[in-house]
DOGUFI-251244 format. One line per 5 residues: number of its first residue (from 1); for each residue x, y, z of C-alpha. Coordinates in pm, 1 decimal, padded with zeros to 6 digits, always signed. Layout:
N
NUM = X Y Z  ... .
//
This chain:
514
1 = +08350.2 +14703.1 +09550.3  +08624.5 +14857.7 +09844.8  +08937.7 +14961.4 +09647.1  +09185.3 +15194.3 +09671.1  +09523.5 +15262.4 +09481.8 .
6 = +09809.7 +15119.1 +09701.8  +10015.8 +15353.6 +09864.0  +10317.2 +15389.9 +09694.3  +10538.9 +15155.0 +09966.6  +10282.7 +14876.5 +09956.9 .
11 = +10194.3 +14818.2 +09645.8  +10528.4 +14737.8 +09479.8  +10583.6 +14517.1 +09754.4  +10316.2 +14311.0 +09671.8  +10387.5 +14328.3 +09316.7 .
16 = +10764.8 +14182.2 +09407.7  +10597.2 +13889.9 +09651.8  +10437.1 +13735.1 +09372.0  +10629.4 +13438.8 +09201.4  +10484.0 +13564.7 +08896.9 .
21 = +10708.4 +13878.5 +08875.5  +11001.3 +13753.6 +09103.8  +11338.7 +13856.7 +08934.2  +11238.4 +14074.4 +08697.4  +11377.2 +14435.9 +08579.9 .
26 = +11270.2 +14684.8 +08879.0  +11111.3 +14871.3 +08634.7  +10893.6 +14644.0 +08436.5  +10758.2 +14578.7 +08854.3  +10782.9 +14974.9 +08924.0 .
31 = +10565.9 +14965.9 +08588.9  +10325.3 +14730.1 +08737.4  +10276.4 +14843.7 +09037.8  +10207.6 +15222.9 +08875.6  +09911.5 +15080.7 +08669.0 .
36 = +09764.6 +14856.7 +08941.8  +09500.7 +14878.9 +09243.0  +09486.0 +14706.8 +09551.8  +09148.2 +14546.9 +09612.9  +09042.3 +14494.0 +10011.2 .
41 = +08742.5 +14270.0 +09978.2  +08550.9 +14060.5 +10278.4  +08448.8 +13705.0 +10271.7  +08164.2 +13608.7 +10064.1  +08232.9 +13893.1 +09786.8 .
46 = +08206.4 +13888.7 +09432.0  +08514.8 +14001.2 +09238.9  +08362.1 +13943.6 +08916.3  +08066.0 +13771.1 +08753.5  +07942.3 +13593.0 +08466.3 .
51 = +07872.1 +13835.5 +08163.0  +08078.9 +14134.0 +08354.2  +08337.0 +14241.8 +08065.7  +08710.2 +14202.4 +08141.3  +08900.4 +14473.6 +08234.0 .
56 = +09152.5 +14378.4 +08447.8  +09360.6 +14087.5 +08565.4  +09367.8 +13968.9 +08882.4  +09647.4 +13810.0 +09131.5  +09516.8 +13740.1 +09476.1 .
61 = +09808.6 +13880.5 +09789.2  +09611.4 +13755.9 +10054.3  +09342.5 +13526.0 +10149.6  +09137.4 +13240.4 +09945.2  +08891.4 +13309.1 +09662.4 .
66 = +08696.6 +13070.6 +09438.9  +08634.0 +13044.7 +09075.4  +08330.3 +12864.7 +08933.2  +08066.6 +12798.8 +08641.2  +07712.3 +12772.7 +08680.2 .
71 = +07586.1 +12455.9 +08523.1  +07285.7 +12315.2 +08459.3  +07001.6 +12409.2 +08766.9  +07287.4 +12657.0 +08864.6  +07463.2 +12408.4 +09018.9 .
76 = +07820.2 +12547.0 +09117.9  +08109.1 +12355.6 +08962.0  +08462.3 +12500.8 +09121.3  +08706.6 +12578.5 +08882.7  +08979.0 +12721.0 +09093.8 .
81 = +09081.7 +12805.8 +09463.9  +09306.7 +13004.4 +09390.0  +09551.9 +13062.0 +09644.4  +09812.5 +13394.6 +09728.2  +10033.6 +13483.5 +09440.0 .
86 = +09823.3 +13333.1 +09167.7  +09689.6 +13524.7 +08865.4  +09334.1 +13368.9 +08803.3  +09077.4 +13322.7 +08558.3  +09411.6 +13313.7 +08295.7 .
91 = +09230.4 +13153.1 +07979.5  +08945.2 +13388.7 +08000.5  +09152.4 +13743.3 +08064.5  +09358.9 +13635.7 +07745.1  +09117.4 +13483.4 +07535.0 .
96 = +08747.9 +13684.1 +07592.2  +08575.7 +13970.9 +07651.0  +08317.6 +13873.4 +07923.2  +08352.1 +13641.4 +08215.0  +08207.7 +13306.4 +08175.2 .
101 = +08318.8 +13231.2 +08504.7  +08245.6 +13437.1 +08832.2  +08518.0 +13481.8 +09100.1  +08406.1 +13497.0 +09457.3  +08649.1 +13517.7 +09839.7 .
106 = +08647.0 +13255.6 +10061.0  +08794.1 +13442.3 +10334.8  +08886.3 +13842.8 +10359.8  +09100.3 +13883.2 +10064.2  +09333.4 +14136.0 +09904.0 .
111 = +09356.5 +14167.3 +09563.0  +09595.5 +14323.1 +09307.1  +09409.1 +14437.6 +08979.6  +09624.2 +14508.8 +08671.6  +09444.7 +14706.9 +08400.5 .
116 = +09436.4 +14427.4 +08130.8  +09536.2 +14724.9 +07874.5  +09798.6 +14864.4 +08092.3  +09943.6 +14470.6 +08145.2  +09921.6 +14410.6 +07772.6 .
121 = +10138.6 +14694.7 +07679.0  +10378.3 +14650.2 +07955.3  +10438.7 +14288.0 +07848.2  +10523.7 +14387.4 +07476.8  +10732.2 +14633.9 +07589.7 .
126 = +10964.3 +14358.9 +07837.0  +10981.8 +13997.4 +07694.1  +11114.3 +13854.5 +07960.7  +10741.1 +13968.8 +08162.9  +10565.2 +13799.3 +07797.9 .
131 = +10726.6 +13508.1 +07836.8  +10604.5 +13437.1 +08217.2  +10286.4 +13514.8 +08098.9  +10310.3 +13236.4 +07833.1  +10495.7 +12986.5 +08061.8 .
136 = +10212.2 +13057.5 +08347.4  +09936.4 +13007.9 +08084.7  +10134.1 +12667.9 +07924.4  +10156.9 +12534.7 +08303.8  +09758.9 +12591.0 +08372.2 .
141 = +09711.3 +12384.0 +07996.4  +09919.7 +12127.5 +08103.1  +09769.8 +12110.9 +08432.2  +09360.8 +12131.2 +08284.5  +09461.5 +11834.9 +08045.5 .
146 = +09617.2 +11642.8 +08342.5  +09258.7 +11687.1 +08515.9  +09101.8 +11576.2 +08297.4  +09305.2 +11226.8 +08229.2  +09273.4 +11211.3 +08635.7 .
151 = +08961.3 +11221.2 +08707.2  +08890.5 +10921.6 +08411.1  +09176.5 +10739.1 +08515.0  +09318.1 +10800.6 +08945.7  +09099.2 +10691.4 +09189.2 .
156 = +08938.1 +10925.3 +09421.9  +09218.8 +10863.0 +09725.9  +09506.5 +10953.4 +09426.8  +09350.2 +11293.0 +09333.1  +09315.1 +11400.2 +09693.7 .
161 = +09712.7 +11301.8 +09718.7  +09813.6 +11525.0 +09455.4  +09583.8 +11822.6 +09544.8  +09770.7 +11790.1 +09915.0  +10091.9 +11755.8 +09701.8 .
166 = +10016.4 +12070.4 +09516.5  +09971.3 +12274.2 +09815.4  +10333.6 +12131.0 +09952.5  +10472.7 +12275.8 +09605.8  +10837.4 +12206.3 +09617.8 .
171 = +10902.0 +12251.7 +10023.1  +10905.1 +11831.3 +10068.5  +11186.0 +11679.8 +10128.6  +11348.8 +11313.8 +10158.8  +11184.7 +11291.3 +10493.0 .
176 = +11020.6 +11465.9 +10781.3  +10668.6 +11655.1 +10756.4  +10586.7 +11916.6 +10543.3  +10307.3 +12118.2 +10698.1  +10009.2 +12259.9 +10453.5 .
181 = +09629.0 +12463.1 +10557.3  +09351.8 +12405.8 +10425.5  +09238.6 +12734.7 +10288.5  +08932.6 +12674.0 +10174.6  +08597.4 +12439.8 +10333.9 .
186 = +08612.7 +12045.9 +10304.0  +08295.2 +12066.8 +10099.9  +08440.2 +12345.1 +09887.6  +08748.0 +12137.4 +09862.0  +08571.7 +11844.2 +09773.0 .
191 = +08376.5 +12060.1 +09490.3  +08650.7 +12122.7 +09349.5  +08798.2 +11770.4 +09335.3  +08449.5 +11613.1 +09228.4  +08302.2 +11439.6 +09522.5 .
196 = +08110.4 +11430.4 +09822.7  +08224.9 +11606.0 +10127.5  +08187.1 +11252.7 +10324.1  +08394.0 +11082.5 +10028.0  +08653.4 +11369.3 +10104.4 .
201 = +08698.2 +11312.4 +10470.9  +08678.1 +10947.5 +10401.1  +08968.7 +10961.1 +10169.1  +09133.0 +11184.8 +10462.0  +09132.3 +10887.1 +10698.4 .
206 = +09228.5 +10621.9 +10464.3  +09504.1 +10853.5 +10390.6  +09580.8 +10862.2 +10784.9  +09528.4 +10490.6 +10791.0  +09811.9 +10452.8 +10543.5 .
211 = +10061.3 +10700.8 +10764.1  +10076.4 +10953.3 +10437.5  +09951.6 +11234.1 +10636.0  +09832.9 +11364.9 +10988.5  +09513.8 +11561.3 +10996.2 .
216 = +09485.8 +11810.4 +11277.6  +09217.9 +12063.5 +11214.2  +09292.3 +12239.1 +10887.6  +09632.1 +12175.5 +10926.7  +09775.7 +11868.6 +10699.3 .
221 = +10079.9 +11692.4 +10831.1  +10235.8 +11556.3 +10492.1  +10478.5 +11252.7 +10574.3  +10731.0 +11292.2 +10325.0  +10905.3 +10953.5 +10420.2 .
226 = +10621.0 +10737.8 +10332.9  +10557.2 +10879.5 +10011.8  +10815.8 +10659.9 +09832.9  +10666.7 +10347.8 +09725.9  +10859.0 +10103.1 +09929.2 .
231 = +11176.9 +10266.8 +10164.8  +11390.0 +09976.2 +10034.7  +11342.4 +09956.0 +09664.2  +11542.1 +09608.4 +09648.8  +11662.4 +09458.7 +09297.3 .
236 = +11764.0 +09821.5 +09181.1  +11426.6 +09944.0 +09070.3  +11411.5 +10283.3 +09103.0  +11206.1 +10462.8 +09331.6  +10838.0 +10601.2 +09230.6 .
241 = +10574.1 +10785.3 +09423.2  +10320.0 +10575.1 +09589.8  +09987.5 +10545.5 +09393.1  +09690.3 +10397.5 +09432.8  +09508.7 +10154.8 +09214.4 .
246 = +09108.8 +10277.9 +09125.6  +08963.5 +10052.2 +09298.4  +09101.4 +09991.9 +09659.0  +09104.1 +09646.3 +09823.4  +09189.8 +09564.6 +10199.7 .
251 = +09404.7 +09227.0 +10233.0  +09210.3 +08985.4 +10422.7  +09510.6 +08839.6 +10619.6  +09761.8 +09128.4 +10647.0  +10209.3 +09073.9 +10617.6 .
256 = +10366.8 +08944.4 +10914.0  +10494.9 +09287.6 +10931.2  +10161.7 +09481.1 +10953.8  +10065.0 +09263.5 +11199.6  +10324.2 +09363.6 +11460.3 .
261 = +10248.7 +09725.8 +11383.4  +09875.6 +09680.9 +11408.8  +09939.4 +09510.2 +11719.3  +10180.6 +09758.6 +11828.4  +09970.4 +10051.3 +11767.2 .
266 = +09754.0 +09885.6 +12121.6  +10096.6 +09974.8 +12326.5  +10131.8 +10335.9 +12185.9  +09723.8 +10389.4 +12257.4  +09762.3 +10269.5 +12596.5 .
271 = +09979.6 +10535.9 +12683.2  +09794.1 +10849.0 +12481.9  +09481.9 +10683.7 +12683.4  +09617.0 +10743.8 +12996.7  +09800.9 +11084.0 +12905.5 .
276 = +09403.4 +11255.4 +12780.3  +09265.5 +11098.8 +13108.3  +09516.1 +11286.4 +13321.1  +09441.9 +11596.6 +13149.0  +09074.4 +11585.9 +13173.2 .
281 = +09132.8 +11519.7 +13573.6  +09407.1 +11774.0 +13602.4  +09193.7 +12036.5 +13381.8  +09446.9 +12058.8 +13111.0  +09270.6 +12147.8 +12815.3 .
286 = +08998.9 +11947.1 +12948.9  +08772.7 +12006.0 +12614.4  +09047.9 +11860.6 +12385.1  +09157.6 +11625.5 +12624.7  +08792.2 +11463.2 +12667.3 .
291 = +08798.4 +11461.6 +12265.5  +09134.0 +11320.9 +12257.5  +09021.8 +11044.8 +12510.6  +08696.7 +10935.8 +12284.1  +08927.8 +10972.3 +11962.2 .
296 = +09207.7 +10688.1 +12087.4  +08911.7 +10467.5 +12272.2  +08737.1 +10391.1 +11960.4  +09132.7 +10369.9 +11791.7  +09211.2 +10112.4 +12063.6 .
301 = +08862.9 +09907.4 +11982.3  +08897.5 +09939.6 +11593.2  +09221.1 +09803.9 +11591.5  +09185.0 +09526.5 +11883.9  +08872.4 +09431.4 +11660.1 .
306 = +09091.1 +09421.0 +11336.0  +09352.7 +09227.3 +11455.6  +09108.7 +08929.9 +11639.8  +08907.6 +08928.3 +11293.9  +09269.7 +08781.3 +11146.4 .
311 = +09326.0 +08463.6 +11128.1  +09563.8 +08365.7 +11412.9  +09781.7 +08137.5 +11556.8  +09649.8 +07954.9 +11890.8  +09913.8 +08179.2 +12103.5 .
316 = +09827.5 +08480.6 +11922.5  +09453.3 +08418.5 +11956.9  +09534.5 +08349.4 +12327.8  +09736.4 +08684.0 +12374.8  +09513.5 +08935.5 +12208.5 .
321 = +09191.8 +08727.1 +12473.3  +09428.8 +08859.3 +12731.7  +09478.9 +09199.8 +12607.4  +09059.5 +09212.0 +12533.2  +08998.8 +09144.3 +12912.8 .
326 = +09239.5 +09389.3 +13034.9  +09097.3 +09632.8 +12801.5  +08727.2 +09604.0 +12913.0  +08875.6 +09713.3 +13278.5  +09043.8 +09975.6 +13152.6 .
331 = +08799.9 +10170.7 +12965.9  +08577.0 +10121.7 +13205.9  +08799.5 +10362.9 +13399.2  +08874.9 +10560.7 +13173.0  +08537.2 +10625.0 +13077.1 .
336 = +08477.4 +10705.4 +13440.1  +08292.4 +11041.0 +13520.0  +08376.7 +11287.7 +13677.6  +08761.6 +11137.3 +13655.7  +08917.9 +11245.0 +14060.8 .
341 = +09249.7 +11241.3 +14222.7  +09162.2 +10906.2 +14407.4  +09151.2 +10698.5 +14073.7  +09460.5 +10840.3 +13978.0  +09680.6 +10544.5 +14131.1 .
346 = +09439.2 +10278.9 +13945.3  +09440.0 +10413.8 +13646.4  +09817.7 +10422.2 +13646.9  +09889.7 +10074.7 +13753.1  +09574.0 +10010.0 +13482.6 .
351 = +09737.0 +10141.3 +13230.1  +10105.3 +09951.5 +13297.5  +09915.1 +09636.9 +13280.4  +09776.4 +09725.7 +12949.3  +10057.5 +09770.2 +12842.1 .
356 = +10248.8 +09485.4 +12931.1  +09994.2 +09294.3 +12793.3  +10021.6 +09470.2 +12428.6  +10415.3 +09438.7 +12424.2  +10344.8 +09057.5 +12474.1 .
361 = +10094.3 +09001.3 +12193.2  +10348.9 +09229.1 +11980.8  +10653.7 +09038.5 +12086.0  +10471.2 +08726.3 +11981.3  +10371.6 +08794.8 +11666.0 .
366 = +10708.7 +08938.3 +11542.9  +10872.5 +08597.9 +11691.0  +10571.9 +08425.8 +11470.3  +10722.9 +08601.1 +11154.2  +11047.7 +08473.3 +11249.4 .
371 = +11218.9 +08752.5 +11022.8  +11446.3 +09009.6 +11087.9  +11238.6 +09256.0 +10913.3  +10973.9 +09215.5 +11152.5  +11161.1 +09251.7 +11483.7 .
376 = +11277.8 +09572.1 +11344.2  +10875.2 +09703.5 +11289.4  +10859.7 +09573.0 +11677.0  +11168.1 +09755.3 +11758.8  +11021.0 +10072.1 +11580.3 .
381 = +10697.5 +10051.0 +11711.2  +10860.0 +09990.6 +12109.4  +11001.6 +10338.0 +12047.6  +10684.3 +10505.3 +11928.5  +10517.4 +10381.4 +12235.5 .
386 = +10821.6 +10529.7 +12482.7  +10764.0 +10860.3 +12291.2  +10392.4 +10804.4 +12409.3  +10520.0 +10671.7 +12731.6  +10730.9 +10962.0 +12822.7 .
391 = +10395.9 +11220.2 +12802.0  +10245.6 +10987.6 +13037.0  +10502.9 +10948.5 +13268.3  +10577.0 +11298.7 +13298.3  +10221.7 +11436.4 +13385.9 .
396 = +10189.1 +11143.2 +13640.0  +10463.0 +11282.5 +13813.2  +10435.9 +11618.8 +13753.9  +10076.5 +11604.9 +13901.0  +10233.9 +11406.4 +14205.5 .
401 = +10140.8 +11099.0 +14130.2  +10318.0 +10762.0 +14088.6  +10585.8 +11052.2 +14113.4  +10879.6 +10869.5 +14237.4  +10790.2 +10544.1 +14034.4 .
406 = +10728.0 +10746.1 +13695.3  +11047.8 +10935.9 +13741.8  +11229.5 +10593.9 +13746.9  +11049.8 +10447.0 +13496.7  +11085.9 +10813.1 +13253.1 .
411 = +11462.2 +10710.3 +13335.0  +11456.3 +10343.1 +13208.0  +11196.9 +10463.3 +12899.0  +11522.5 +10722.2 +12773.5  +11767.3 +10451.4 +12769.6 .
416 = +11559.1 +10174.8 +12575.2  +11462.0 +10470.0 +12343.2  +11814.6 +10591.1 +12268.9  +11926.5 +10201.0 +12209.5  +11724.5 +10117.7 +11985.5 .
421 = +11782.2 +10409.8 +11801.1  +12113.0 +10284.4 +11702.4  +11974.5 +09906.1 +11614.5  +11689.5 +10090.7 +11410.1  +11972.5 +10299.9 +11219.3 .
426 = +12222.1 +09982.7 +11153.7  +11894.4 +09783.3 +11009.1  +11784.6 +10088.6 +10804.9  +12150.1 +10188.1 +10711.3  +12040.4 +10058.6 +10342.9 .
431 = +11788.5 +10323.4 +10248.5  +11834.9 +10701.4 +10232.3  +11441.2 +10771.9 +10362.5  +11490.2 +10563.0 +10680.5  +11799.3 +10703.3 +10739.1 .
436 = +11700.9 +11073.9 +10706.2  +11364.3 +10963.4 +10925.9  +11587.0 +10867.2 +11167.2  +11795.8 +11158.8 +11189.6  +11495.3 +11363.5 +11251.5 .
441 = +11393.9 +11138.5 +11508.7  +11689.3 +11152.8 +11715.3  +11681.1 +11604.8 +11668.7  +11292.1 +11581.6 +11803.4  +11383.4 +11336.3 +12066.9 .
446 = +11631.9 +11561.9 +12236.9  +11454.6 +11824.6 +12236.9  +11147.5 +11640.3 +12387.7  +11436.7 +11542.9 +12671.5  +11588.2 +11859.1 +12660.5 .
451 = +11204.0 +12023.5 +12742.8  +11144.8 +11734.0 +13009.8  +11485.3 +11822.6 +13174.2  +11418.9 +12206.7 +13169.7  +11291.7 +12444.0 +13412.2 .
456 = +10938.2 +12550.3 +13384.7  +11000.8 +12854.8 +13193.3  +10632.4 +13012.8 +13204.4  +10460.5 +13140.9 +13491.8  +10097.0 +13041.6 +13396.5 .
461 = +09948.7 +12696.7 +13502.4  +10066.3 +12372.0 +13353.0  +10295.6 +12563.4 +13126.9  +10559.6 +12333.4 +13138.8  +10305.1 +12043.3 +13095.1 .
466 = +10197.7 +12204.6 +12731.5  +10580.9 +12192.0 +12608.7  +10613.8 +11862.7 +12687.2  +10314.5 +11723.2 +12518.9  +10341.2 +11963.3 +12202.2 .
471 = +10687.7 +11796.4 +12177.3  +10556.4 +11469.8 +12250.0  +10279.4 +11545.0 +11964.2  +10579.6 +11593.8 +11711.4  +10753.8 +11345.9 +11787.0 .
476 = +10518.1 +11094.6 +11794.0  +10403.9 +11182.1 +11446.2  +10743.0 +11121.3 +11330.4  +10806.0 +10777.3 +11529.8  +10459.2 +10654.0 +11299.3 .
481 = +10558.0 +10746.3 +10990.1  +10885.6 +10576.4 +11100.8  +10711.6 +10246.6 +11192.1  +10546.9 +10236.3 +10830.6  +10846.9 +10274.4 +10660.7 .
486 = +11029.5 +09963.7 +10836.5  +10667.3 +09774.4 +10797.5  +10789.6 +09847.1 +10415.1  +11126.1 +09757.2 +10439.7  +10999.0 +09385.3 +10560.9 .
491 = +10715.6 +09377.8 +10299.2  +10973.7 +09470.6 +10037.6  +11238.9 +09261.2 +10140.9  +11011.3 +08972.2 +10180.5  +10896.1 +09033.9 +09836.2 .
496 = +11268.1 +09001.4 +09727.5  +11321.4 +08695.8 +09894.3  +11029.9 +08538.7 +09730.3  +11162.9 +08625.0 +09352.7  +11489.6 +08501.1 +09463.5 .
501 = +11658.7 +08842.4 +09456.9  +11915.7 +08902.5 +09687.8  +11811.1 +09092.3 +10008.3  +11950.9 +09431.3 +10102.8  +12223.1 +09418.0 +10324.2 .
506 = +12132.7 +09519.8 +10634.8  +11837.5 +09256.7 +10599.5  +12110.7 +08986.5 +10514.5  +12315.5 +09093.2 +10827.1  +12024.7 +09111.2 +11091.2 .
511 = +11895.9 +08751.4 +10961.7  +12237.6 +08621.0 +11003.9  +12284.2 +08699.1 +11304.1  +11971.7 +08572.4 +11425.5 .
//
């Protein structure tokens, strides 16, 4: 095994980076760090295995290791993945003298071993260090016996929640995104939570689905809004985190406010369509582009087959007939290959006739509802379109295209957005998450403008394209996790109304003036 004692400048550093030891005496760490090693060990590398005696305890700096048992037919079951500035394999290093457990990296690791005599002595010398020791070892009990309960008693799509939740920690806040990496493999992941790699990913997109997170790559997109279990909590309850029942079951005839964001979501899509096609013809990130493109096609045809499955009103029915026409056009367009230069014109005019045929279906079904509530999910949903919109018309007309028309158009799309930002944050006034949503919103919205409205400020090829549509990309995960919460609001408020509790206020205002 590669190890080495730390040079004397890196070693207490690690030692004070670990939460463990943060605050304590300099010299109960200067202790530490005397009596420790520093363990550099690749991926795929035992640490320690079962029947090895213990000697030392661990506390990972760097990388991602796992911790398992062999059962029956040595069959792996995943204790731990432990992550940076955790001390592992805790019951055992306090309570045994051989591993029953083996340790193994995930990735390149580095490693801080502690002489378990050394660490011992230390601790009854300094109470303070004892006491972190026994608080550390209390909060792995407590969380072992929650486990347990869980995975009895939370349904698959719950314990996946709180194991994102976990690796948040305490960086969420009222609203926003709180950004955490997977560390570790899906099927390693899933292991460790007790199912199948497939029922992982599955419970990945029903978590999408439900606006509680954006997956991109290993990277998890938390949406702290939506986590509240209604953004309105009318009648006074207090708020609790949103949990899910064991056994899931999909309404067969959705709210009148999931409706007009379902049928929203076709007016956003038509945009992102026609944003991946023109990178694919302009050779902008073709590869993710051409992913992108399949990825909202079969989005666009999932959710034009979910809403006609509903049962709808004649107009409705007639609308979304119209929309399913247009659509077959455009993808046949868009599926097009090689895309050129010459379609470019058709595609745009395609894709504005898409579009006006999604705002009309989504128009009409919020004027169906005939509630405040869900004009305000239509109102929410028109502005994560523009944010769509804006990506769109900007590479049109940065490519030369449609220029002069898409630079008018970009024009009109910045008013409507910044107007309904003020009749989204009067309606929402009543609850803290919308509100804080919104400010966020309006921050990443000016500085998608503020990008847009800037000189190219990098010399290599569509540059100033990227900025825009990694702003866009922000922004528009915001404006859906923004759409959910007012689909909320009108579910919540509805609910009110139908118990005979007074609505919130801003719900009470919009409906009288209507």
């Amino acid at each position: 095994m590669p190890s080495s004692k730390g040079p004397i400048d890196t070693l207490p550093d690690l030692i004070a980076g670990i939460p463990l030891f943060a605050g304590l005496d300099p010299a109960v760490t200067k202790q530490l760090a005397a009596a420790g090693l520093v363990l550099e060990l690749p991926a795929q590398r035992r640490l320690f295995d079962i029947g090895e005696p213990i000697r030392a305890a661990h506390i990972l700096a760097t990388g991602s290791i796992k911790r398992c048992v062999l059962l029956a037919d040595e069959v792996e079951k995943v204790l731990e993945l432990v992550r940076p500035g955790q001390l592992f394999a805790l019951s055992e290093v306090f309570s045994a003298k051989t591993y029953t457990s083996f340790a193994q990296t995930v990735h390149p690791s580095l490693v801080i071993a502690l002489p378990l005599a050394q660490l011992t002595a230390i601790a009854s010398r300094h109470p303070a260090l004892a006491l972190r020791l026994l608080e550390t070892m209390a909060q792995r009990h407590y969380a072992a016996e929650f486990e347990v309960v869980a995975h009895h008693a939370l349904s698959g799509t719950q314990r996946v929640l709180d194991y994102l939740l976990h690796l948040a920690g305490d960086r969420r806040g009222i609203a926003g995104e709180t950004t955490v990496r997977l560390d570790a493999s899906k099927k390693l992941i899933a292991a460790r939570l007790d199912m199948t790699p497939e029922t992982f990913s599955r419970t990945l997109r029903q978590l999408t689905k439900d606006g509680l997170i954006v997956v991109n790559g290993r990277a998890i997109h938390i949406q702290n809004a939506t986590l509240a279990n209604g953004a309105a909590a009318p009648g006074g309850k207090p708020r609790t985190p949103l949990r899910y029942p064991k056994m899931e079951r999909k309404a067969d005839v959705p709210s009148a406010a999931m409706l007009v964001n379902l049928c929203g979501r076709h007016r956003m899509l038509s945009q992102r369509l026609a944003t991946a096609w023109c990178m694919v013809a302009r050779k902008l990130s073709p590869a993710p582009a051409r992913a992108a493109l399949r990825k909202f096609r079969e989005q666009f045809e999932s959710n034009l087959a979910q809403v006609a499955a509903f049962p709808l009103s004649p107009m409705l029915r007639e609308k979304i007939d119209v929309l399913a026409a247009l659509w077959r056009d455009y993808r046949e367009l868009l599926t097009a290959t090689p895309p050129t230069v010459a379609q470019a014109r058709e595609l745009f005019d395609q894709s504005e006739r898409i579009l006006a045929a999604a705002d009309q279906l989504t128009a009409a079904s919020a004027r169906a509802a005939g509630t405040p509530e869900a004009r305000s999910v239509h109102i929410a949903g028109r502005n994560r379109m523009l944010t769509a919109r804006l990506a769109k018309l900007f590479l049109f007309s940065d490519w030369q295209q449609r220029g002069a028309e898409a630079r008018k158009l970009m024009a009109a799309s910045r008013r409507e957005f910044d107007a309904n930002l003020a009749k989204l944050a009067d309606f929402g006034a009543d609850s803290p998450e919308i509100t804080a949503q919104l400010a966020i919103n309006t921050e990443q919205w000016r500085a998608l403008t503020s990008i847009i409205d800037a000189s190219p400020r990098f010399q290599i090829p569509h540059g100033h394209a990227r900025e825009v549509l990694a702003a866009s990309e922000e922004l528009l995960r915001h404006m859906d996790t923004t759409v959910k919460l007012y689909e909320r609001f009108a579910e919540t408020t509805s609910a009110a109304r139908g118990e005979g509790r007074p609505a919130p206020r801003q719900a009470r205002r919009a409906q009288s003036a209507a």
